[in-house]
Z-matrix of the N, CA and C atoms (Angstrom, degrees):
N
C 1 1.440
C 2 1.535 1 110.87
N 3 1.196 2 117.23 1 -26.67
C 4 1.325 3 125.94 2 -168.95
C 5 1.386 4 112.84 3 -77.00
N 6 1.527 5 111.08 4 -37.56
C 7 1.387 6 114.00 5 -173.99
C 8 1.675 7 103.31 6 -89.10
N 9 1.474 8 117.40 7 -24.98
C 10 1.367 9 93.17 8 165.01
C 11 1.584 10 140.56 9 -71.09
N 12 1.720 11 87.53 10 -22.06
C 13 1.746 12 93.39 11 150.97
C 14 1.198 13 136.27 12 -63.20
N 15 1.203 14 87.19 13 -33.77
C 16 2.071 15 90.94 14 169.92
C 17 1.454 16 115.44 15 -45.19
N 18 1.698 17 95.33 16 -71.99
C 19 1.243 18 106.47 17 -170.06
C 20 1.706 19 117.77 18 -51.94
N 21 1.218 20 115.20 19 -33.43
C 22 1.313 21 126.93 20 -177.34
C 23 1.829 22 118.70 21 -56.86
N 24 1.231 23 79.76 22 -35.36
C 25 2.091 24 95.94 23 -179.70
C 26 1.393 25 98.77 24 -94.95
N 27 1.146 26 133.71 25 -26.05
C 28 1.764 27 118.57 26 -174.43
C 29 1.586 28 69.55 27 -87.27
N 30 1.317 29 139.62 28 -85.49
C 31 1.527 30 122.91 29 -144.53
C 32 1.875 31 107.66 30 -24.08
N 33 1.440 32 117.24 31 -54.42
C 34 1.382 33 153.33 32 -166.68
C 35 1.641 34 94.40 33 -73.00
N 36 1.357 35 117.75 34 -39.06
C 37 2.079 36 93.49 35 168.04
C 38 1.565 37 113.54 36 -85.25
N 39 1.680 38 97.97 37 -32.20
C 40 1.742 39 89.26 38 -176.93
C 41 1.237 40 115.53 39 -72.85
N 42 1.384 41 139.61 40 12.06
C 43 0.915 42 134.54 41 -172.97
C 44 1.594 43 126.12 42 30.81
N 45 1.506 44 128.03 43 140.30
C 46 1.071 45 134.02 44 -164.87
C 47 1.534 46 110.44 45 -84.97
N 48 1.025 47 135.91 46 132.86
C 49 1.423 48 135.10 47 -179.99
C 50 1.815 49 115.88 48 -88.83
N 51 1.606 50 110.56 49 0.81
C 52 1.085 51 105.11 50 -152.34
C 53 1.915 52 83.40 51 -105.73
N 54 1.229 53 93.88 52 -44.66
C 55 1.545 54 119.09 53 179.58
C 56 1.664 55 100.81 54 -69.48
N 57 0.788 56 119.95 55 40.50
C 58 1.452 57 114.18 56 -170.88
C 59 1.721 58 105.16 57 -151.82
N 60 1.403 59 94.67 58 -6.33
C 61 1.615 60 102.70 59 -151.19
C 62 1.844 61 86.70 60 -118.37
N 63 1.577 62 98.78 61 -75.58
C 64 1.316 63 120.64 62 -163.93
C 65 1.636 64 120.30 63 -28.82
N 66 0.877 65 118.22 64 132.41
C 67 1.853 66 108.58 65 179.34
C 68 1.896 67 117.26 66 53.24
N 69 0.957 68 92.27 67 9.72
C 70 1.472 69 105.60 68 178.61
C 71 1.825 70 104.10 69 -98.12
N 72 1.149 71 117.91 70 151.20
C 73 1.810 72 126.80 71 173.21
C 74 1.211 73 107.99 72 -85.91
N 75 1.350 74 93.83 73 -173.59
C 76 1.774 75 98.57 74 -171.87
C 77 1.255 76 97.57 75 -88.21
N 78 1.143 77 144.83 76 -44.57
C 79 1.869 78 150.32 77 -174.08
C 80 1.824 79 96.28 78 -40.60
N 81 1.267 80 108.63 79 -69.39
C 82 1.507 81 134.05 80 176.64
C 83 1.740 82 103.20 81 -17.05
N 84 1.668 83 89.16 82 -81.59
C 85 1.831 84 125.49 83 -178.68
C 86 1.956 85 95.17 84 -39.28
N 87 1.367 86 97.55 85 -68.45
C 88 1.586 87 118.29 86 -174.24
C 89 1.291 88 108.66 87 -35.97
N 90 1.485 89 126.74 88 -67.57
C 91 1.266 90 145.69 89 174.95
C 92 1.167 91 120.52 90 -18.01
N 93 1.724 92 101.99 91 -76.77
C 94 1.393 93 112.78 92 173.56
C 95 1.281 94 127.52 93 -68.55
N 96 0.837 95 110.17 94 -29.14
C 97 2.024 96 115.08 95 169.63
C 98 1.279 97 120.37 96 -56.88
N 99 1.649 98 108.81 97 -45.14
C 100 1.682 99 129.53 98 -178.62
C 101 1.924 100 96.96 99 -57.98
N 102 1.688 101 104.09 100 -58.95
C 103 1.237 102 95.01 101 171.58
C 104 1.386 103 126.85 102 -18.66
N 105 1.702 104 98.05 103 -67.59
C 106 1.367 105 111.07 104 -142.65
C 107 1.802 106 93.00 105 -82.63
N 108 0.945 107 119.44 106 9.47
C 109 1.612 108 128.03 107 174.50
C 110 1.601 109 112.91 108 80.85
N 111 1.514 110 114.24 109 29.88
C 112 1.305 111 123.68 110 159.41
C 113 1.675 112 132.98 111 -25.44
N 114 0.982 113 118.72 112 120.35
C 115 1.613 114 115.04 113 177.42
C 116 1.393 115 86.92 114 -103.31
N 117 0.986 116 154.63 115 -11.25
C 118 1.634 117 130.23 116 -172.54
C 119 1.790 118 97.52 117 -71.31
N 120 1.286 119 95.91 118 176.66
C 121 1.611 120 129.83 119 -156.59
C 122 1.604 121 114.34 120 -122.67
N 123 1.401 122 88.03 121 -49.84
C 124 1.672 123 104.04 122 -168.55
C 125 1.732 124 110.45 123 -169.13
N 126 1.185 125 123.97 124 160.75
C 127 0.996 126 132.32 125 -136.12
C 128 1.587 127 128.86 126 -163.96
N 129 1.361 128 137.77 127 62.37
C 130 1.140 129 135.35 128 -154.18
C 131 1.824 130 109.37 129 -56.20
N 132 1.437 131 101.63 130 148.30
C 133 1.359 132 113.46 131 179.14
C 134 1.271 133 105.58 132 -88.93
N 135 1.100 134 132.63 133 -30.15
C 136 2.237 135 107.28 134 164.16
C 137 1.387 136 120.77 135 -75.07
N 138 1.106 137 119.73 136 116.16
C 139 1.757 138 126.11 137 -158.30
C 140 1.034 139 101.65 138 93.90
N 141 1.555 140 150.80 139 18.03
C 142 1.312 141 142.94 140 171.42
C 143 1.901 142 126.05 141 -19.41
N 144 1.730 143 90.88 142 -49.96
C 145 1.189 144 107.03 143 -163.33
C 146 1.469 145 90.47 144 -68.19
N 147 1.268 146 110.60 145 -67.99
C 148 2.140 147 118.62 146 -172.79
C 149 1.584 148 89.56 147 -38.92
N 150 1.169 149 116.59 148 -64.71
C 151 1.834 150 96.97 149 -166.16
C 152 1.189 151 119.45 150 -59.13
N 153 1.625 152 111.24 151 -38.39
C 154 1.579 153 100.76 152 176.82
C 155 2.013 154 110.39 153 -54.94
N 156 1.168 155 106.17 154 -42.26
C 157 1.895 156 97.71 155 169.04
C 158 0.980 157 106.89 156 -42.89
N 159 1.319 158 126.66 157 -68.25
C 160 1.453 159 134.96 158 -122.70
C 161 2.451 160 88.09 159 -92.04
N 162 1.433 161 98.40 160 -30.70
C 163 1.567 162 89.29 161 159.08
C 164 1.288 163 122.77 162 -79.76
N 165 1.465 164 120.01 163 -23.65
C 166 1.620 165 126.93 164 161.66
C 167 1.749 166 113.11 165 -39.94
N 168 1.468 167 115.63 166 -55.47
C 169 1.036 168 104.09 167 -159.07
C 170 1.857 169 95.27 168 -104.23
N 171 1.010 170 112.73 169 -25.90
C 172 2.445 171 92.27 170 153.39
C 173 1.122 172 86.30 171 -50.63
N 174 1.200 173 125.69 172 117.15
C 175 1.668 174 129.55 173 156.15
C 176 1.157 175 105.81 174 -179.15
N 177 1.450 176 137.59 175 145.51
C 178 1.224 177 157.85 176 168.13
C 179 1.345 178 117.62 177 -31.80
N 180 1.180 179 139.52 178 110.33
C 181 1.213 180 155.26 179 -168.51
C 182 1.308 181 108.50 180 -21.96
N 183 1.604 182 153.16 181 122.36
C 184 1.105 183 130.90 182 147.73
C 185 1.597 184 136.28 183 -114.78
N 186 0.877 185 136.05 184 129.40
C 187 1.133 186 126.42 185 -170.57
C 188 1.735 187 142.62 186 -33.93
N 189 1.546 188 88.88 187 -16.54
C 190 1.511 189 99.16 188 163.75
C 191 1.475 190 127.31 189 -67.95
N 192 1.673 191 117.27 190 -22.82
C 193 1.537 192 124.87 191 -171.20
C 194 1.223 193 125.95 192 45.29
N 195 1.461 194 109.85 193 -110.21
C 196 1.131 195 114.59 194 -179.81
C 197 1.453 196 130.84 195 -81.01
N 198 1.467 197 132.10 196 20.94
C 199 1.220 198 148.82 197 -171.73
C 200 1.484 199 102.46 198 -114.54
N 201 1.486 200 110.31 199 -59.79
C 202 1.541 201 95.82 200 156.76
C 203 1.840 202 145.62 201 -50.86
N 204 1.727 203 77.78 202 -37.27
C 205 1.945 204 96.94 203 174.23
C 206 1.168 205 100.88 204 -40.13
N 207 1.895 206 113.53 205 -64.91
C 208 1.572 207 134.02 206 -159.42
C 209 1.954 208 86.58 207 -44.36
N 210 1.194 209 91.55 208 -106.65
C 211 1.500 210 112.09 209 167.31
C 212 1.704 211 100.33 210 22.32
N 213 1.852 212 106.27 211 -80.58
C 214 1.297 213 95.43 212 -169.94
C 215 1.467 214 140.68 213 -99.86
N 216 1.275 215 98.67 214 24.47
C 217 1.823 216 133.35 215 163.13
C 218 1.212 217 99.69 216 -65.69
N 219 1.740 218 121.41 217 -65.82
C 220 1.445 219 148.97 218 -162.97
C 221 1.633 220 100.99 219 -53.27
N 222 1.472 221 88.86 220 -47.02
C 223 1.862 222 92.73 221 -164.34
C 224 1.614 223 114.23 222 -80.03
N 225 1.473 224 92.77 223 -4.77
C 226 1.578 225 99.22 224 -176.95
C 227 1.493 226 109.29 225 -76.57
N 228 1.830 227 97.54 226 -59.16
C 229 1.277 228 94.09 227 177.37
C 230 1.510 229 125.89 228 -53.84
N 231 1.201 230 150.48 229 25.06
C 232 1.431 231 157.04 230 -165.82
C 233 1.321 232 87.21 231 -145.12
N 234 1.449 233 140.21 232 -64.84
C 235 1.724 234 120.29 233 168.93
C 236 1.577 235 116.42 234 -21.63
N 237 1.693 236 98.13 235 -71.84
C 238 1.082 237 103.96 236 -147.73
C 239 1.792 238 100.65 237 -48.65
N 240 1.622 239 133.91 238 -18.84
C 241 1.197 240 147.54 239 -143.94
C 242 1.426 241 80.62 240 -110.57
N 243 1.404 242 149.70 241 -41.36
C 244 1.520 243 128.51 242 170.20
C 245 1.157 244 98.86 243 -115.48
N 246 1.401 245 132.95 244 59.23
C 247 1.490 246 133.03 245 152.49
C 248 1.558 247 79.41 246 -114.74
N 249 1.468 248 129.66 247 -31.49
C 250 1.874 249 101.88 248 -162.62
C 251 1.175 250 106.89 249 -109.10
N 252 2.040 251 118.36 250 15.02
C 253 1.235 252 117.38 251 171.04
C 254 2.009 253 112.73 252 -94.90
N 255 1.636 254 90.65 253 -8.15
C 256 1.941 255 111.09 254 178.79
C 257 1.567 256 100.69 255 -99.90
N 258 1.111 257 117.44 256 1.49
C 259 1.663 258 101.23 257 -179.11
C 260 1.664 259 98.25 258 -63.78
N 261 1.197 260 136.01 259 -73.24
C 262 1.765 261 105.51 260 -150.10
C 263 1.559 262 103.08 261 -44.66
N 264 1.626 263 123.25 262 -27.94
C 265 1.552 264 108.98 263 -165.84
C 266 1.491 265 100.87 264 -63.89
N 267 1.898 266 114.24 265 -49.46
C 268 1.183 267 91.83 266 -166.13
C 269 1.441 268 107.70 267 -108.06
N 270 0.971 269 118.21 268 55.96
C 271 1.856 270 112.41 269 135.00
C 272 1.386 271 113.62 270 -94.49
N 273 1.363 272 96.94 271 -26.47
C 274 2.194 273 92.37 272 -172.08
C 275 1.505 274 77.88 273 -68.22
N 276 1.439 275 130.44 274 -68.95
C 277 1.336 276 108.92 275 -171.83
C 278 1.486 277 140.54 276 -20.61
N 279 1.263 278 95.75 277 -50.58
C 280 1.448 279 101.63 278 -168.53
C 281 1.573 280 120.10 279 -75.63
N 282 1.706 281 96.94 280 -21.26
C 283 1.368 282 126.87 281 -172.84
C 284 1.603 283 86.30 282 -62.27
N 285 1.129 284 104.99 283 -72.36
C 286 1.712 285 134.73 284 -170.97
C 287 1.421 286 121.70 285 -38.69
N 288 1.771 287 102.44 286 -52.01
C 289 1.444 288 114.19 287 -163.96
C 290 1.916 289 97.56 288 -107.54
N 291 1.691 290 114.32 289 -34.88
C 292 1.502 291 98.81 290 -133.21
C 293 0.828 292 140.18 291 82.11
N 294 1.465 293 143.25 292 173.77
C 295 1.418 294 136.38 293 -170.15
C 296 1.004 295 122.68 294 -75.81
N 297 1.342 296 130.87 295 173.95
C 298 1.749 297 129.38 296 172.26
C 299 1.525 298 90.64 297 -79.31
N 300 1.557 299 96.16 298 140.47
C 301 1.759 300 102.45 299 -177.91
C 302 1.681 301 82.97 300 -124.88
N 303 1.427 302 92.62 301 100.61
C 304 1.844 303 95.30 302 179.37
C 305 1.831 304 126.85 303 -64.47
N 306 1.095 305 113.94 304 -46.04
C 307 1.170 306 125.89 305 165.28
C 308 1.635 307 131.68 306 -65.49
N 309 1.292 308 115.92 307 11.58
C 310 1.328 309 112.33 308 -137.40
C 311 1.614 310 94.70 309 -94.14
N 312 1.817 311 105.25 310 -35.54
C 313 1.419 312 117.81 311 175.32
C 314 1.446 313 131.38 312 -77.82
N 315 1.704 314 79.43 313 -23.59
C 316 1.558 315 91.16 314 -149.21
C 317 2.159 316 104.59 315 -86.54
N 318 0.966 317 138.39 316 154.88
C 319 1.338 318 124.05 317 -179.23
C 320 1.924 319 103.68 318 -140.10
């Protein structure tokens, strides 16, 4: 029981990148990235989750390093596993919308 709690709260700190992305706008996407001191620009919606990592770590140095790195290696691999269970959503998306244009709202 214990270890499924574990796992349940690290799933719940690393936060999901896919769930973070999916059905969400670009303002949304934008927001949190800018937070987190994002240099990305833009951002395709199939693989949402992997890009939202992979824009996690273009980001401004933080003092955590390698605890975050871990973290968002970890969280990828579980994206990449519901980034290819959201593909029909997001190709109509991308078809539909285009990419996340991260900056576009945000100033």
């Amino acid at each position: 029981m214990k270890k499924i709690i574990t796992i349940a709260l690290t799933l719940k700190l690393i936060g999901c990148g896919t769930a973070s992305t999916v059905g969400r706008d670009n303002y949304a996407v934008g927001s949190a990235l800018m937070r987190q001191g994002s240099y990305c620009n833009s951002m395709p919606r199939v693989y949402s989750g992997v890009a939202y990592n992979l824009c996690k770590m273009n980001s401004k140095p933080k003092n955590f390093g390698n605890i975050i790195l871990a973290c968002t290696v970890v969280d990828s691999m579980f994206s990449v596993v519901l980034d290819t269970a959201a593909l029909p959503y997001t190709i109509y998306s991308q078809n539909k919308y285009g990419s996340f244009r991260l900056r576009e709202h945000i100033r």
